[in-house]
C-alpha positions as a printed NumPy array, in Angstrom:
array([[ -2.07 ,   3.639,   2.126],
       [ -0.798,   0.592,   3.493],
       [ -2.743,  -2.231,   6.03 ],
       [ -1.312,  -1.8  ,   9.435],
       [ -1.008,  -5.78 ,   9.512],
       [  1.154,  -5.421,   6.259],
       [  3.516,  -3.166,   7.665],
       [  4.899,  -5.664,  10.152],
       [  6.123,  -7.283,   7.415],
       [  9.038,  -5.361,   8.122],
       [ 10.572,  -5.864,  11.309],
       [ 11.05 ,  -1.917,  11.979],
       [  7.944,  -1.142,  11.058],
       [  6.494,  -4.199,  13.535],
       [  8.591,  -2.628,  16.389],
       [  6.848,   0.337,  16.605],
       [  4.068,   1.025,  18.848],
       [  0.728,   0.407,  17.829],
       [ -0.059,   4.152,  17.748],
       [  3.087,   5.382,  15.986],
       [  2.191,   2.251,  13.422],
       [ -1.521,   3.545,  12.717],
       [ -0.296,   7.209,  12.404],
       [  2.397,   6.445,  10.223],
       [  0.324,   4.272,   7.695],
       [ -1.445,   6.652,   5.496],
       [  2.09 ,   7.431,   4.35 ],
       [  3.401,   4.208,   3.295],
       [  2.938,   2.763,  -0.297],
       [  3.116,  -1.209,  -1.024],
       [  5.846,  -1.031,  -4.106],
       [  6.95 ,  -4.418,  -5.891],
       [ 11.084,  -3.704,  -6.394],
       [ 12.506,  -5.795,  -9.327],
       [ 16.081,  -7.422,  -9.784],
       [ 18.747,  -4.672, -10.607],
       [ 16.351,  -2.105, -10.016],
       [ 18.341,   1.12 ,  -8.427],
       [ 16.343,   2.567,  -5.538],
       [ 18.709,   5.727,  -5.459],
       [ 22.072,   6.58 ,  -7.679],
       [ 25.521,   8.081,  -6.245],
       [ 25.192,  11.617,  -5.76 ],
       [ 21.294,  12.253,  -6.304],
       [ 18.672,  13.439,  -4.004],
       [ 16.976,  10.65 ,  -2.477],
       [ 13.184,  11.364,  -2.779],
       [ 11.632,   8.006,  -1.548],
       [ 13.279,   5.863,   1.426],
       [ 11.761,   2.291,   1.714],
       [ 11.061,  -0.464,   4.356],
       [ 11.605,  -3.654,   2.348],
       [  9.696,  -6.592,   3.65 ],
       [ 10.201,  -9.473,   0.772],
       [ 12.897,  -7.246,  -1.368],
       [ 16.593,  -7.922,  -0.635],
       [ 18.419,  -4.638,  -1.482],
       [ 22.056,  -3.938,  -1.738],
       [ 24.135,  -0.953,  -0.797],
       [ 26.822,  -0.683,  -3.025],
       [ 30.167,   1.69 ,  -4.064],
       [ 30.627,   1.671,  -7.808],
       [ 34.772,   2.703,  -9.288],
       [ 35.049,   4.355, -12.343],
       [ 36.073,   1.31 , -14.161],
       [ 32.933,   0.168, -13.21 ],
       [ 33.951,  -2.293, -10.074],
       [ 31.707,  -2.742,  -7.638],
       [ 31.768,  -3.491,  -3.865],
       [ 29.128,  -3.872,  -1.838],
       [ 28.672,  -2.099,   1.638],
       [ 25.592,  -3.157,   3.24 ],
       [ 22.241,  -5.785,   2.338],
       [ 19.307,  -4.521,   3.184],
       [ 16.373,  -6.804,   3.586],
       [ 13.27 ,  -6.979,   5.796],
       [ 15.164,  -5.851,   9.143],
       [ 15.263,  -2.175,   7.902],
       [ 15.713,   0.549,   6.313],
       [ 17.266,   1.727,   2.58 ],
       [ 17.879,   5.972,   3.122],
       [ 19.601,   6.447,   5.717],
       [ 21.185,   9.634,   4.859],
       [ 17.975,  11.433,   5.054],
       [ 17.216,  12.01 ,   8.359],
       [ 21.21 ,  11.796,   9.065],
       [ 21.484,  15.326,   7.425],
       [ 22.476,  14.272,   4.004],
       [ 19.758,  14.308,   1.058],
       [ 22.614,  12.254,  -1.564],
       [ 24.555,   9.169,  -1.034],
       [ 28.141,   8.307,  -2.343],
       [ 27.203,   4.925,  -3.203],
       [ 23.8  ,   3.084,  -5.058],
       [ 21.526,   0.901,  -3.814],
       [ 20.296,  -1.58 ,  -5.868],
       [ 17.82 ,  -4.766,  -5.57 ],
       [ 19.326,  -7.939,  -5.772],
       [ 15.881, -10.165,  -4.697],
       [ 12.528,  -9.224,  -6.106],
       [  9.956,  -8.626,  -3.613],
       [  7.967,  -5.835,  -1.936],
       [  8.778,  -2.806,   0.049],
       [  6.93 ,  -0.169,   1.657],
       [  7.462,   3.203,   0.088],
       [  7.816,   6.737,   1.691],
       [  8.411,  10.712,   0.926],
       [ 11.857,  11.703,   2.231],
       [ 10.521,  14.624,   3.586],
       [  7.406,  12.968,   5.313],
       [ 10.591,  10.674,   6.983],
       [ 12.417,  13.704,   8.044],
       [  9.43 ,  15.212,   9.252],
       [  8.856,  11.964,  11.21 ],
       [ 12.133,  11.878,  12.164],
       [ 12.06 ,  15.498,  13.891],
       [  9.179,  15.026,  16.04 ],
       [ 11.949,  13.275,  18.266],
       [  9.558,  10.31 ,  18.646],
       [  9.292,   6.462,  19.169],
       [ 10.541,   6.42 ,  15.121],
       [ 13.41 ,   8.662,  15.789],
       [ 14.817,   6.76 ,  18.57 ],
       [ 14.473,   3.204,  16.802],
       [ 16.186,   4.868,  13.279],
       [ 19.251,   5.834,  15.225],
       [ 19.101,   2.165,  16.547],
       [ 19.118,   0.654,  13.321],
       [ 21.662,   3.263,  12.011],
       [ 24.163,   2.084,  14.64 ],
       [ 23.455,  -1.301,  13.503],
       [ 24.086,  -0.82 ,  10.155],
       [ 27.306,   1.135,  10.673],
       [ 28.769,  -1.949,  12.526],
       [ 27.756,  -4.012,   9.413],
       [ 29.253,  -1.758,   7.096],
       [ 32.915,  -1.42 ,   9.389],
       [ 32.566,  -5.299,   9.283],
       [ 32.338,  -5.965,   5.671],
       [ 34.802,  -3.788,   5.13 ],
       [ 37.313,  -5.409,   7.806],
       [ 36.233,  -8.743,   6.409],
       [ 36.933,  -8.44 ,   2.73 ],
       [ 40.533,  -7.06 ,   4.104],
       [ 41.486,  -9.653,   6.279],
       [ 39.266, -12.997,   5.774],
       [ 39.112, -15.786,   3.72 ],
       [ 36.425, -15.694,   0.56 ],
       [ 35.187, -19.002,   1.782],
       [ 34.637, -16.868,   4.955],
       [ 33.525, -14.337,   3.352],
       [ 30.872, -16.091,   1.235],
       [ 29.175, -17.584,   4.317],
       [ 29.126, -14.612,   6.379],
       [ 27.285, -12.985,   3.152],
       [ 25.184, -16.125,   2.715],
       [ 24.289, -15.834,   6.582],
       [ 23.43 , -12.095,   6.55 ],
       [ 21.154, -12.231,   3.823],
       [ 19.671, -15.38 ,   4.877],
       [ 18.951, -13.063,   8.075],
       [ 16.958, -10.209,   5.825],
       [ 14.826, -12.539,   3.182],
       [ 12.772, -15.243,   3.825],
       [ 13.37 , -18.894,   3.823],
       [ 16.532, -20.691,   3.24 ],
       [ 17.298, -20.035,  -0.093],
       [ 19.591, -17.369,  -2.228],
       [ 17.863, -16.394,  -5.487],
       [ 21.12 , -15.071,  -7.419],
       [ 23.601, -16.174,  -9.719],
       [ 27.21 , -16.441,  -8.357],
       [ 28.567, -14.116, -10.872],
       [ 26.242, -11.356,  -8.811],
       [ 27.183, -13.054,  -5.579],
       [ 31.163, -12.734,  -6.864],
       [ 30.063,  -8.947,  -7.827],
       [ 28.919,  -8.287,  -4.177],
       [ 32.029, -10.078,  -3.185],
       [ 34.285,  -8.015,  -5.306],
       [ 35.882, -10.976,  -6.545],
       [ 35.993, -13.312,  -9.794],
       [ 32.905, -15.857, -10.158],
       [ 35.454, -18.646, -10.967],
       [ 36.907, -18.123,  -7.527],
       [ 32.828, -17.958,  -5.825],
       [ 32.106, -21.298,  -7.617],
       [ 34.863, -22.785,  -6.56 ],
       [ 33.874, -21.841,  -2.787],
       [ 30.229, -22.577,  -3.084],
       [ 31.395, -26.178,  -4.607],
       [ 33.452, -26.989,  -1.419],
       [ 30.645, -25.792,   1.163],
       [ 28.121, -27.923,  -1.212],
       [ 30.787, -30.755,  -0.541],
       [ 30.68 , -30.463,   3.022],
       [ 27.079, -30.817,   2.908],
       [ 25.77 , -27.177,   4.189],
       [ 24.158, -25.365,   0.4  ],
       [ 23.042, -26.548,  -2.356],
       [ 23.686, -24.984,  -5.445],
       [ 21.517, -24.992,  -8.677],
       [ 21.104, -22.189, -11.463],
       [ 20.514, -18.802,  -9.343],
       [ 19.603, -20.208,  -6.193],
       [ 22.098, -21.414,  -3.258],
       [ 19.866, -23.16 ,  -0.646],
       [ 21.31 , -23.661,   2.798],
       [ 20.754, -26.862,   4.14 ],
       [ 22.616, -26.63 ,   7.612],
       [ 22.741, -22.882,   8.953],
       [ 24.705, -24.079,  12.139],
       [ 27.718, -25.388,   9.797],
       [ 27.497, -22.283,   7.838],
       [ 27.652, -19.964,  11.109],
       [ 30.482, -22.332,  12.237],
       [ 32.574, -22.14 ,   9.35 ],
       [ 32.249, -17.869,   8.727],
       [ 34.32 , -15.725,  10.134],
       [ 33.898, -14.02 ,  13.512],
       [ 32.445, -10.955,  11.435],
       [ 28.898, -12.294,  11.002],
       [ 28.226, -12.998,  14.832],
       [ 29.124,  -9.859,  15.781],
       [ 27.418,  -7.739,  13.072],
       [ 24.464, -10.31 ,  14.688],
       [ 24.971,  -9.227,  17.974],
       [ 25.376,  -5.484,  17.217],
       [ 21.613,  -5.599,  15.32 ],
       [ 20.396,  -7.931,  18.698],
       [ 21.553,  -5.517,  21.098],
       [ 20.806,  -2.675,  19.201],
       [ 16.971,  -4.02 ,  18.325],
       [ 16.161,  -6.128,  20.064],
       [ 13.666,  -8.973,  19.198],
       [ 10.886, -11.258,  20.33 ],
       [ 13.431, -14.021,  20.978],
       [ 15.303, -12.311,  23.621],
       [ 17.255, -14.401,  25.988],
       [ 15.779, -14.629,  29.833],
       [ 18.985, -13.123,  31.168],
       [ 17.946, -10.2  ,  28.699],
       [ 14.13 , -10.308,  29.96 ],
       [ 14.909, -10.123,  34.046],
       [ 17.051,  -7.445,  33.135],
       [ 14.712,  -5.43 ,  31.269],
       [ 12.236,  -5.788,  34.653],
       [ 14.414,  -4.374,  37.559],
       [ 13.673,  -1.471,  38.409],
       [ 15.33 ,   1.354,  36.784],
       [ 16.429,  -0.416,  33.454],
       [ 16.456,   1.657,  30.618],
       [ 14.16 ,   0.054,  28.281],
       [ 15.043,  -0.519,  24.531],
       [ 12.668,   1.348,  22.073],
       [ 10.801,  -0.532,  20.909],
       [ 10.881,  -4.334,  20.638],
       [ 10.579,  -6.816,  18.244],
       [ 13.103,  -5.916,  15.401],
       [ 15.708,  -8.759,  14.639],
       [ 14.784, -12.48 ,  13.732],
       [ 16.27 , -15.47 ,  12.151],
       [  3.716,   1.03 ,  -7.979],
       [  6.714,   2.041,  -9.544],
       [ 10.099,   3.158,  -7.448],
       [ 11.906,   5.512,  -7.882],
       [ 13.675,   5.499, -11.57 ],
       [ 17.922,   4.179, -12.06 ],
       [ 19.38 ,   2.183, -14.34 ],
       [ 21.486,  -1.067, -13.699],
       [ 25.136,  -0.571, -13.302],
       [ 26.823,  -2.101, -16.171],
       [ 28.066,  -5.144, -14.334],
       [ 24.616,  -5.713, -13.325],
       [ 22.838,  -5.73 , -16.838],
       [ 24.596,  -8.978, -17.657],
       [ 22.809, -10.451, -14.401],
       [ 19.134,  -8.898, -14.915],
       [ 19.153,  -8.541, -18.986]])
């Protein structure tokens, strides 16, 4: 069982109402996720889902010749399992840690359970599903059409977004992984925004030094998988235009509040291309 103070560690968790919170505990485990660590392989049933609060987690699609290319990151602004209250128990893809850190931990059936009571939970989960749709459509647009340079801060921005602090704890050959892309051609990239003055790079860490030259110099795609997750769940730092809305009369309130701001798991082994990057 987790503390109810602990669970608003992660931002979906925190948005729910007191009551739902303290009903919901007694089903959520405190879990420690390591580097490379697959929370759920392509085609399995998924028997956990998990609320990462620390962890950074990515979604990925893995080709046969072993290619990978990343659909989603998951940090502490939701939710990895998706496809189990959607009506799917398996996913096509794999989801795999990329930051160590902590997560809370729960049944797949005590979710779906959760989920069909039609409640407070219910309505935020289709929320965040929305959310993360737009995210994946984005990535997906971006890696067709944008820059890597682009591409590389509107990745550095989103995860920045999920995890804690300013800094990137992974090597740019798992960055260029993520990327789909060589880790010559990341270096090179991370070298000119280090030039510019906005990261700093050192052996498995990229630190950001100035987020508004980042956000400047990405793409268009990061702002508005930003806005999607803002309007979508909204959070504590909502504009005042946002606020006198919310109070006329007749609004329809968003459910809830308070979402976005700047043991063991379950078994899987690394991908191949990941060993190399977490031994």
């Amino acid at each position: 069982m987790a503390d109810s103070v602990d669970l608003r560690q992660n931002q979906l968790l925190a948005a729910l109402p007191d009551v739902e919170l303290r009903g919901l505990a007694p089903q959520l485990d405190a879990v420690e996720l390591h580097p490379g660590q697959a929370l759920y392989e392509s085609g399995t049933s998924m028997s956990y889902v998990y609320f990462p609060t620390t962890a950074l987690v990515s979604t990925v699609y893995e080709f046969e010749d072993g290619a990978l290319a990343e659909t989603a990151v998951v940090g502490n602004e939701g939710l990895v399992g998706i496809a189990v209250f959607m009506g799917g128990d398996s996913r096509l893809g794999r989801a795999v840690v990329l930051n160590a850190g902590l997560a809370f931990r729960m049944h797949a059936q005590a979710l779906k359970e959760e989920f069909q009571r039609a409640g407070p939970l219910m309505q935020l989960l289709l929320r965040y599903t929305q959310a993360l749709i737009t995210q994946i459509a984005q990535t997906a647009a971006c890696n067709r059409h944008h820059s890597l340079d682009q591409r590389l801060c509107r990745w550095l921005l989103l995860s920045l977004d999920r995890s804690q602090g300013n800094d990137v704890g992974m090597t740019q050959e798992l960055i260029a992984h993520m990327l789909g892309v060589r880790r010559e051609s990341v270096t090179a990239a991370a070298q000119t925004l280090q030039k510019l003055g906005l990261v700093h790079c050192s052996r498995g860490h990229i630190a950001v030094l100035d987020r508004q030259g980042l956000e400047q110099r990405a793409c268009e795609c990061y702002a508005v998988v930003r806005k999607e997750y803002e309007r979508l769940l909204p959070h504590d730092g909502a504009t005042k235009e946002r606020e006198r809305a919310m109070a006329q009369p007749g609004t329809e309130q968003p459910v809830p509040t308070g979402v976005f701001d700047s043991a063991r798991t379950a078994a899987g082994r690394p991908s191949s291309l990941l060993e190399a990057e977490f031994g």
